[in-house]
KELO-538922 format. One line per field, with one value per residue (C-alpha): residue number from 1; residue in three letters; x, y, z. Coordinates in pm, whole numbers, plus 50000, padded with zeros to 5 digits. Example, Ala and Ser with C-alpha at 12.3 -4.5 7.8 and 13.67 -1.06 7.14 Angstrom:
<nodes>
seq <- (1;2)
type <- (ALA;SER)
east <- (51230;51367)
north <- (49550;49894)
up <- (50780;50714)
</nodes>
This chain:
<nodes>
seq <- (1;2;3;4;5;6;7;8;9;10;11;12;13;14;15;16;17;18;19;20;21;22;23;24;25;26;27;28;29;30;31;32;33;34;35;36;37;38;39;40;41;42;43;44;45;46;47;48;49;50;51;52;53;54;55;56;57;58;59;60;61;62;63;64;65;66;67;68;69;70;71;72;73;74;75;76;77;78;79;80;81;82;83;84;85;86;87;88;89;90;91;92;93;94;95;96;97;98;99;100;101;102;103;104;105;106;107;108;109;110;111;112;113;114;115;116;117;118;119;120;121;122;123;124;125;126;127;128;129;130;131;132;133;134;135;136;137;138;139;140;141;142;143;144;145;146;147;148;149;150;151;152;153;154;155;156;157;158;159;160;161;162;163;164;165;166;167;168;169;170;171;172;173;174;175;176;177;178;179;180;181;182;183;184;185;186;187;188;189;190;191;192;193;194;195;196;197;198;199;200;201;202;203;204;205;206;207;208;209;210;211;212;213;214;215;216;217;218;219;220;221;222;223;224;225;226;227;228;229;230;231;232;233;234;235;236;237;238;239;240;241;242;243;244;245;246;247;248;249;250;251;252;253;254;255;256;257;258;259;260;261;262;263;264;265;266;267;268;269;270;271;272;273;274;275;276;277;278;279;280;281;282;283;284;285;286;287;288;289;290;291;292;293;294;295;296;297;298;299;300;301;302;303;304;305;306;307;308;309;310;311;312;313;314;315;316;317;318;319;320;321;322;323;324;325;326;327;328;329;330;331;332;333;334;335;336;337;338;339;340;341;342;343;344;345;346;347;348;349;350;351;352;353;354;355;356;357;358;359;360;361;362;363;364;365;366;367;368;369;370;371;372;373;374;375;376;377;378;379;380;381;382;383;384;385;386;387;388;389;390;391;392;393;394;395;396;397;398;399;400;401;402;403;404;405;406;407;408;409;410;411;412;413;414;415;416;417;418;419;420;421;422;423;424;425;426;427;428;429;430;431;432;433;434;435;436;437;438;439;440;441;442;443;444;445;446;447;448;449;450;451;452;453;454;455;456;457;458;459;460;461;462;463;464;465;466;467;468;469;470;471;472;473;474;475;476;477;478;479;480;481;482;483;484;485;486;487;488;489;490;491;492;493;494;495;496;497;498;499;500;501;502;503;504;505;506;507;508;509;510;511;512;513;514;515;516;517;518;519;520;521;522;523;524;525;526;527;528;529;530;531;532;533;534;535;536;537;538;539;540;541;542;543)
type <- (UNK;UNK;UNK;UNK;UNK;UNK;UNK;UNK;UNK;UNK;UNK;UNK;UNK;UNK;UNK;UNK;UNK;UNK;UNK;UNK;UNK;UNK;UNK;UNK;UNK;UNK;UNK;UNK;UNK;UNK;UNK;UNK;UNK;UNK;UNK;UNK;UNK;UNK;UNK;UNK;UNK;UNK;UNK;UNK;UNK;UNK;UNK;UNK;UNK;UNK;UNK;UNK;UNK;UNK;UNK;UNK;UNK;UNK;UNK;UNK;UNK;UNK;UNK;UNK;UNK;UNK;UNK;UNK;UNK;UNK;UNK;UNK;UNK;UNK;UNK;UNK;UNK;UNK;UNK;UNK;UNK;UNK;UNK;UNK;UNK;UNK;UNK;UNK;UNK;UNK;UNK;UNK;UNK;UNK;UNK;UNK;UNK;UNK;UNK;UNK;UNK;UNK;UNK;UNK;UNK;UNK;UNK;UNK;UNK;UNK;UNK;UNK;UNK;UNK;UNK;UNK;UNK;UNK;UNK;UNK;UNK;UNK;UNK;UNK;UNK;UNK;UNK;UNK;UNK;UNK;UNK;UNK;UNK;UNK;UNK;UNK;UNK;UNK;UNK;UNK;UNK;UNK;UNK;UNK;UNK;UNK;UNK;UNK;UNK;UNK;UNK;UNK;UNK;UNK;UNK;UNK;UNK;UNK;UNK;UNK;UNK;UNK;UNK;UNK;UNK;UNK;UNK;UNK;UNK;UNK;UNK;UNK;UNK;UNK;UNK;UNK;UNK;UNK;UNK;UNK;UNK;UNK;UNK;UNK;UNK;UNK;UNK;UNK;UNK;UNK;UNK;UNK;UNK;UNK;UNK;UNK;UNK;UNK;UNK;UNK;UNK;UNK;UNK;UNK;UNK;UNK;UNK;UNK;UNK;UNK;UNK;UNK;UNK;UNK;UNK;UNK;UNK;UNK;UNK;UNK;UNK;UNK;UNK;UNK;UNK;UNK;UNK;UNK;UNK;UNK;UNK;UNK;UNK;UNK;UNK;UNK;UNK;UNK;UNK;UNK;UNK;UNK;UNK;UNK;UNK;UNK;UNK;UNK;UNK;UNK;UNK;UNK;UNK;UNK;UNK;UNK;UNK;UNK;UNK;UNK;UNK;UNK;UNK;UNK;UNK;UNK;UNK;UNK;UNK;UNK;UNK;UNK;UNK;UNK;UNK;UNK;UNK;UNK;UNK;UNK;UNK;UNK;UNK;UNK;UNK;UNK;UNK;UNK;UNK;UNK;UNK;UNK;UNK;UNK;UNK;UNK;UNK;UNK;UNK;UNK;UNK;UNK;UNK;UNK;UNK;UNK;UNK;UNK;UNK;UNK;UNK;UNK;UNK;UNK;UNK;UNK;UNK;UNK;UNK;UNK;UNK;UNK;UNK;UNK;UNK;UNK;UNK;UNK;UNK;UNK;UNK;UNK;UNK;UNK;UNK;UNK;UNK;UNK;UNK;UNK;UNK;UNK;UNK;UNK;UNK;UNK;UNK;UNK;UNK;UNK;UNK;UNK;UNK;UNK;UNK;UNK;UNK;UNK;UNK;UNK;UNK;UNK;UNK;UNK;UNK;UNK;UNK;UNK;UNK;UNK;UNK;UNK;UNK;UNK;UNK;UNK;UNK;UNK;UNK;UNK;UNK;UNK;UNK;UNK;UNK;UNK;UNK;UNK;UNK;UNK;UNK;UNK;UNK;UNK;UNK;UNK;UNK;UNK;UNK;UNK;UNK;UNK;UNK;UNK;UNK;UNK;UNK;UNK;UNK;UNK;UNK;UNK;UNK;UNK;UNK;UNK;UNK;UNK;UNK;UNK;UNK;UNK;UNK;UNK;UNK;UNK;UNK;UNK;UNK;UNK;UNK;UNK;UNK;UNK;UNK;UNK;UNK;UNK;UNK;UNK;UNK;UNK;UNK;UNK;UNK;UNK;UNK;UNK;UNK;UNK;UNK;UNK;UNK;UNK;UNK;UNK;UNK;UNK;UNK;UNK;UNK;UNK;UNK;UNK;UNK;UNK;UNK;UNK;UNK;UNK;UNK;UNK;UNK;UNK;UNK;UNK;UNK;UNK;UNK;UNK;UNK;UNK;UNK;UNK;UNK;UNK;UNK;UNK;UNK;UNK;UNK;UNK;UNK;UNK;UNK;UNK;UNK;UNK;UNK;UNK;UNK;UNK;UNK;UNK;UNK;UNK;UNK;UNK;UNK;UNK;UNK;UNK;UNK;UNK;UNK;UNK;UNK;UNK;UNK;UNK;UNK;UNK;UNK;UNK;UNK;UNK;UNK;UNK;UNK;UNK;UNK;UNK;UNK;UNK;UNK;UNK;UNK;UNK;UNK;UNK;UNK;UNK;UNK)
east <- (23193;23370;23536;23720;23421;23280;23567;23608;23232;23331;23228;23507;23527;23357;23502;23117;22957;22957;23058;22988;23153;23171;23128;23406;23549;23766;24085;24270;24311;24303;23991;23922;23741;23531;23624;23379;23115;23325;23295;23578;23891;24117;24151;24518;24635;24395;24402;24515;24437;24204;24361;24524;24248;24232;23933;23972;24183;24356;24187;24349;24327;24085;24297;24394;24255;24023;23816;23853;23816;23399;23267;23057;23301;23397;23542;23671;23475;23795;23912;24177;24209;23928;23870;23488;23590;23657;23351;23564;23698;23347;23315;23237;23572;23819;24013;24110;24423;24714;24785;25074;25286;25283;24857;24661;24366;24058;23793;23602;23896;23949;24295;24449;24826;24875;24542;24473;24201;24223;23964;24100;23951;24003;24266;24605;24946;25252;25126;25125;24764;24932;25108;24861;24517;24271;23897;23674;23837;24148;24333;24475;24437;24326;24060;24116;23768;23838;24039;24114;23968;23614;23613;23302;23354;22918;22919;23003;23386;23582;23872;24022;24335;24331;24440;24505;24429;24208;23875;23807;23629;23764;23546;23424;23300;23568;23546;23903;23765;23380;23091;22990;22804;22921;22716;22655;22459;22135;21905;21842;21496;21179;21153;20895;20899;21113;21451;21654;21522;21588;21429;21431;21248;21420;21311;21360;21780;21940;21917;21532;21188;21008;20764;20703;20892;20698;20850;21185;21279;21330;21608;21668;21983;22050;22343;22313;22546;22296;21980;22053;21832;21475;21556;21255;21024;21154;21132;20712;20670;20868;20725;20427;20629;20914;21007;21372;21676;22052;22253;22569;22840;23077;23448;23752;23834;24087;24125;23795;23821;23475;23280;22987;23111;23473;23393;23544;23280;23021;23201;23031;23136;22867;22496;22547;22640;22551;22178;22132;21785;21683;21800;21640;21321;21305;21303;21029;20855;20924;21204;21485;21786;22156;22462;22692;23047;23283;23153;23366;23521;23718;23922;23789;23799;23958;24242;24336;24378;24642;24427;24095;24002;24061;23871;23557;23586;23548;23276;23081;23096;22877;22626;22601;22590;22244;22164;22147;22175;22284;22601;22694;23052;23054;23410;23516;23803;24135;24039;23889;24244;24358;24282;24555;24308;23983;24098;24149;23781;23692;23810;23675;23293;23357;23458;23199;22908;23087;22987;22657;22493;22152;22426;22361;22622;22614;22892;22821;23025;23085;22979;22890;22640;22750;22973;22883;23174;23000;23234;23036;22974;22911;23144;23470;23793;23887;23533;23538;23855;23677;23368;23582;23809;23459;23314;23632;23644;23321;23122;22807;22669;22287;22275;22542;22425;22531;22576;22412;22547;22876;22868;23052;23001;23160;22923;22622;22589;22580;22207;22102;21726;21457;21458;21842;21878;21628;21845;22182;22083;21947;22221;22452;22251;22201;22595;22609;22407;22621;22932;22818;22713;23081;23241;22940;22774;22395;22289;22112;22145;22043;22018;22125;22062;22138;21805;21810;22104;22422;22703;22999;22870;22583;22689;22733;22335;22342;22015;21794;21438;21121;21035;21367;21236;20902;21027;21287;21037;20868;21141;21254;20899;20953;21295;21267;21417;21749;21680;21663;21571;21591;21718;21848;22114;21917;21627;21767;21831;21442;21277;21267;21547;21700;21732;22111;22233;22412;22303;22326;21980;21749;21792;21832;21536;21219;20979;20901;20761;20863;21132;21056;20687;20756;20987;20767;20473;20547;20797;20718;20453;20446;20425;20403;20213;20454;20780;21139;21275;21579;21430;21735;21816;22150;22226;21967;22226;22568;22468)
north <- (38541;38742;38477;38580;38597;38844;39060;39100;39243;39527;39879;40101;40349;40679;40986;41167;40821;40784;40471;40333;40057;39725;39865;39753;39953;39823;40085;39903;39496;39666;39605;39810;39763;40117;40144;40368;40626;40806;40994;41202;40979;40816;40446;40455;40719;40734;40345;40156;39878;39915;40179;40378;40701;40587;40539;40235;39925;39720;39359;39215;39202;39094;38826;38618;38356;38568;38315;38436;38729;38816;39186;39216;39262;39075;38725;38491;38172;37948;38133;38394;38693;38835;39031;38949;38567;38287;38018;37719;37973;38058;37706;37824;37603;37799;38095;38450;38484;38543;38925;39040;39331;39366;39336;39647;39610;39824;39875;39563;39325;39032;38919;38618;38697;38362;38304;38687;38801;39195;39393;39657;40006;40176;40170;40034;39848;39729;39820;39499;39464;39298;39682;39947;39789;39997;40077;40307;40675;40541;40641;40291;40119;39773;39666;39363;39129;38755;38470;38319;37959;38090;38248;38224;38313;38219;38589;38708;38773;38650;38463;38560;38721;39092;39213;39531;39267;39331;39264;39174;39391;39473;39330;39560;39943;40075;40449;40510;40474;40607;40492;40468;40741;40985;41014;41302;41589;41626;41948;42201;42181;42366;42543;42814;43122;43102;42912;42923;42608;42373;42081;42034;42058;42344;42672;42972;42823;42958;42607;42450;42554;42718;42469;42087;41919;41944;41614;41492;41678;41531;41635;41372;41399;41506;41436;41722;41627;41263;41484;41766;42011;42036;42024;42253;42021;41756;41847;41931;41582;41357;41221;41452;41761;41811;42112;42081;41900;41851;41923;41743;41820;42097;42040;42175;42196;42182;42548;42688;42730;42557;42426;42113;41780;41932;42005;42327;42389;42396;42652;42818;43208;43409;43455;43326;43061;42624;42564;42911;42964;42612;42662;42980;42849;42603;42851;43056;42705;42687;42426;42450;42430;42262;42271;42033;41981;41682;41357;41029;41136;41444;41736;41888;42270;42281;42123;42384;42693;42757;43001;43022;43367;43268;42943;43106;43379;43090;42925;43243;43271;42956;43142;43415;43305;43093;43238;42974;42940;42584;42414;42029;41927;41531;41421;41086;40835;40967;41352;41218;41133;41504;41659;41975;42083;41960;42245;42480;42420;42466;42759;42871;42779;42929;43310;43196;43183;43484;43682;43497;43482;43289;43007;42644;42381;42019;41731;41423;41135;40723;40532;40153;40000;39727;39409;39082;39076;39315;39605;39904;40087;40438;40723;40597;40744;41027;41109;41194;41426;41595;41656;41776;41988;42169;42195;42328;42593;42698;42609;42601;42229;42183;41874;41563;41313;40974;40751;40463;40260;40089;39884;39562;39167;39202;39462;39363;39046;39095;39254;38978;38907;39069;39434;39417;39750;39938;39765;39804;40249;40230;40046;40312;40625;40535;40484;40854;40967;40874;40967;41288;41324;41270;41517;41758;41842;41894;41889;41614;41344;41276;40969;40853;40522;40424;40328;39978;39781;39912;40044;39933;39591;39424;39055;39028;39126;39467;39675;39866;39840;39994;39816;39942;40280;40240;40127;40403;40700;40517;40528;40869;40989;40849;40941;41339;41464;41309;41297;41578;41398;41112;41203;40904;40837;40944;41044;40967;40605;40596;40402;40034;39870;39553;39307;39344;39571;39887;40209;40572;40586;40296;40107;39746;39659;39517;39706;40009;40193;40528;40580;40964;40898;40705;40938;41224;41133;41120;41402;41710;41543;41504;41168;41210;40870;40649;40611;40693;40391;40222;39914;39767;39455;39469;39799;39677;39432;39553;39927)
up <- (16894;16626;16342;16027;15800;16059;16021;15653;15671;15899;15849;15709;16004;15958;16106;16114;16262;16657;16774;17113;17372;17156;16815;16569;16247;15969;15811;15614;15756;16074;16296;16606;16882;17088;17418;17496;17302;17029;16719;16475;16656;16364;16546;16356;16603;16903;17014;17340;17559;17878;18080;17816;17793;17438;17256;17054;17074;16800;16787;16474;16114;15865;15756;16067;16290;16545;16659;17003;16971;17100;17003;17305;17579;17870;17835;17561;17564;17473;17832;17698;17895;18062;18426;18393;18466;18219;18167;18285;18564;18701;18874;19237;19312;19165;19384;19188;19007;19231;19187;18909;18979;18622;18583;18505;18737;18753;18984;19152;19028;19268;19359;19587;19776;20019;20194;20144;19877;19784;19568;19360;19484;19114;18803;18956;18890;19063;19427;19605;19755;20069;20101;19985;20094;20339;20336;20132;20209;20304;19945;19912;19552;19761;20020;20182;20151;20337;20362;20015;20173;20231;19904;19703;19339;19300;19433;19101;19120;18803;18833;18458;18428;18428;18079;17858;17563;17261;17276;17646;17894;18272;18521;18784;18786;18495;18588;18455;18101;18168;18024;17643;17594;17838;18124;18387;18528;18659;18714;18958;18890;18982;19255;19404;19555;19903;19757;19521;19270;19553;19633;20014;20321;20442;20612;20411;20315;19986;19849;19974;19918;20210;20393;20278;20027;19686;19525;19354;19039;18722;18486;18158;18012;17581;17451;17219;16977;16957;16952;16720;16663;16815;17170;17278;17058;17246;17595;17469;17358;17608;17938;17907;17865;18094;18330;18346;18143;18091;17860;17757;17727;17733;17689;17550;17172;16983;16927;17123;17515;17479;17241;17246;17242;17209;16849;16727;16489;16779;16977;17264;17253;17337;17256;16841;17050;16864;17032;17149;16984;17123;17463;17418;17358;17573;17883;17737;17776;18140;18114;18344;18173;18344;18119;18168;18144;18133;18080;17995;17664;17541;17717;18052;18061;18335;18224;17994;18282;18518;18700;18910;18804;18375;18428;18617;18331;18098;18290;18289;17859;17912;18159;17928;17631;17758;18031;18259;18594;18651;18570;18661;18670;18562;18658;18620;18497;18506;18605;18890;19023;18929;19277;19155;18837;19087;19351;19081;18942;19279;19378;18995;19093;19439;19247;18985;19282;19421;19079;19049;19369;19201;19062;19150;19121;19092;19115;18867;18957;18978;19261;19317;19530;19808;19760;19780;20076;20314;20122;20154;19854;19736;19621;19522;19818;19497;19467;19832;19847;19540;19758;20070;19872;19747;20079;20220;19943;20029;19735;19795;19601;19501;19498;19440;19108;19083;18804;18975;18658;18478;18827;18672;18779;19120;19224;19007;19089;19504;19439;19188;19255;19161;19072;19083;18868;19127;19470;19315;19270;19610;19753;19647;19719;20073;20082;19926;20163;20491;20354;20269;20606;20719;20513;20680;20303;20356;20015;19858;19591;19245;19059;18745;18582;18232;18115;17926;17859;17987;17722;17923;18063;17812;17834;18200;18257;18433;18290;18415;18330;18337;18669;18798;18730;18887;19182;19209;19184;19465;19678;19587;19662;20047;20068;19965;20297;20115;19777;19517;19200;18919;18592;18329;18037;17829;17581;17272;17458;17578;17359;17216;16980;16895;17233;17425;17171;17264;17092;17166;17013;17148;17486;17407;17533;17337;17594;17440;17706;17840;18122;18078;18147;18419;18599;18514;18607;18991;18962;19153;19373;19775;19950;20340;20338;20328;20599;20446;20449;20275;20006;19961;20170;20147;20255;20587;20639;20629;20757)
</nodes>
């Protein structure tokens, strides 16, 4: 808990410091609060509550009573506000608010209309849940989940009141506001002679090697912003020396079509290009080398065309000026709603992969695993249309990564146990899985964990640790008919720091030991000795 003391010691913000989820800043008696990794935004004109696309949120002044008021997220222990559930709430007696038509919920919120309890399927308010409620895929902001009289809130649903207010953190998987740092992307990885990089046990296809499957790929993420220089230097010394990485992110600046991070001073416009030497050199090392664009914070690209043929041509500076090969498109909060500028991107990659026949795409985006209700998880309903609305435009996908992260309580907790970071990814993959199967896509999935403590949920237990990891090549290694590879948020995250603390540069774990050389060290191999098989007992019971 944050008091008054606490907040007259606050950091003067610092326009060339990155903040992440949970950090607070002081300008003037004015204390704000992240919402979510961010660096160069003046809180005094870039803040809002929960829901707001802003980056930071007002929480008070230096001066008054803010006893309430706790830095970590989710949940005031007097019981203020909170969607993550209030202490005296989170009785396993207590029922779930009654829904508000004037309540911002988010997704994995839990609501109570008569003896009716709704889940919120993403960001919504004012549609009444008894209304506008329908299954995954159905496009409607509610799913109804059980009688309100055999309600068990011990499942991990909170019964606090949902709330734009300062300082409080939205229970359930937020991907209207993204993750702290950004997360995304994955790699096309390394393939040999007879496809095209791919990963598969296809027959001579475009997008699978020819003959056996030769092992999962694995692609780290570096946010290069975080990271700097020394990228090739990097990949060398990391898990053992890597073979293929991603790098985030490209957006929109202020005055450059494209530019890293969205920063004008690192704009991308030709072969003079930020990183160009590094990216450069980490080819001649062998490394395969994904760009990608989007992420949680800053302008999409695509959002600044009006035209397939001018965004491709846009997408292509990026292809030329580092000769890659690979592009990932990480699309989530808000733009994952925008299904007019997610056709248009579209039918850009499709005249992109027209004009570069060698060109492999990837989708990044937010999924959850299973409920504790028997709600199937997986790929959120607008994460779906984006998917169909590729496939129908003929683009022609890799693979499909998944942030198996930023899951919130209601989802969390349903795969509490042991090894509940390592069930909860599973849980969701195999989801992935079938419902790319119904929209007829035959590529495969990547994975995505953040690594440690998560950015967007530390106080509410959801990590991911090294066992996690073990246990996930494992299954990846048994599941490669399906699975194209593991990468992670991120290096600069992959090593030991300060316990439950959220950092763009350490994972918040005491454990110091490698993710990369964990993931790495099965990566590429074959194991035909073991039956695919899904490990997560959830998923066994509600398939």
């Amino acid at each position: 808990m944050i008091t008054n003391t606490d907040f007259n010691n606050v950091q003067n913000w610092d326009p060339n410091a990155t903040y992440t989820s949970g950090d607070f800043v002081r300008l003037g008696d004015t204390i704000y609060r992240a919402n979510w990794w961010t660096m160069g935004n003046d809180p005094n004109t870039a803040n809002g509550g929960e829901g707001t696309g802003e980056p930071w949120t007002s929480v008070g002044t230096a001066g008054e009573n803010n006893e309430d008021t706790d830095p970590t997220g989710p949940g005031n222990e007097d019981g203020g506000n909170d969607n993550s559930g209030n202490e005296a709430d989170n009785d396993n007696t207590s029922l779930p608010n009654a829904w508000s038509s004037s309540a911002i919920y988010t997704q994995g919120d839990v609501v109570v209309i008569g003896n009716a309890v709704y889940q919120a399927n993403w960001w919504t308010r004012g549609n009444d849940p008894a209304n506008t409620n329908g299954g995954p895929g159905s496009g409607q902001p509610w799913t109804y989940v059980g009688p309100a009289d055999e309600y068990d809130p011990g499942t991990g649903n909170g019964n606090g009141t949902p709330d734009n207010g300062t300082g409080d953190e939205p229970d359930g998987n937020d991907n209207g506001t993204g993750d702290g740092n950004g997360d995304a992307g994955g790699d096309n990885g390394n393939g040999d002679a007879g496809g095209n990089n791919g990963n598969g046990d296809d027959t001579g296809g475009d997008n699978g090697q020819t003959g056996d499957s030769s092992g999962y790929v694995y692609s780290p993420y570096v946010h290069v912003t975080t990271e700097g220089g020394g990228l090739a230097d990097l990949a060398q010394n990391t898990g053992g020396g890597l073979e293929a990485i991603t790098l985030a992110f490209a957006l929109a600046g202020q005055n450059e079509a494209l530019a890293w991070d969205g920063q004008d001073s690192l704009a991308i416009t030709g072969s003079a290009s930020p990183y160009a030497d590094e990216i450069s050199a980490l080819q001649n090392n062998g490394v395969d080398v994904t760009i990608s664009f989007g992420g949680a914070v800053g302008s999409y690209v695509a959002d600044q065309f009006n035209d397939a043929q001018a965004l491709a041509d846009a997408y292509q500076t990026v292809i030329d000026s580092y000769n890659v090969n690979r592009l990932d498109f990480d699309i989530e909060g808000p733009a994952l709603y925008d299904t007019a500028t997610n056709d248009l991107r579209n039918d850009a990659i499709k005249l992109l992969q027209d004009d570069n026949p060698d060109l492999m795409i990837s989708y990044t985006l937010p999924v959850v695993p299973d409920g504790p209700w028997g709600d199937a998880g997986g790929l959120t309903a607008a994460g779906q249309v984006l998917l169909a609305s590729a496939e129908e435009r003929g683009v022609d996908l890799e693979y499909v990564n998944i942030m198996t992260m930023n899951y919130g309580p209601y989802y969390w907790n349903a795969h509490e146990g042991g090894n509940q970071g390592y069930n909860a990814a599973v849980s969701a993959a195999e989801r992935v899985m079938l419902q790319m199967e119904d929209l007829g896509i035959e590529s495969q999935v990547m994975l995505t964990p953040m690594i440690g403590v998560n950015d967007m949920y530390p106080t509410d237990g959801e990590q991911f640790l090294q066992q996690d990891a073990e246990l996930l090549t494992q299954w990846a290694l048994q599941n490669q008919e399906d699975v194209y590879g593991l990468s992670m948020w991120s290096i600069s995250r992959d090593q030991a720091g300060a316990a439950g603390q959220v950092s763009p540069t350490h994972s918040g774990l005491t454990d110091g030991a490698s993710f990369s050389d964990i993931f790495n060290a099965t990566a590429g191999q074959s194991d035909t000795s073991v039956q695919q098989t899904s490990l997560d007992p959830m998923f066994d019971q509600v398939a």
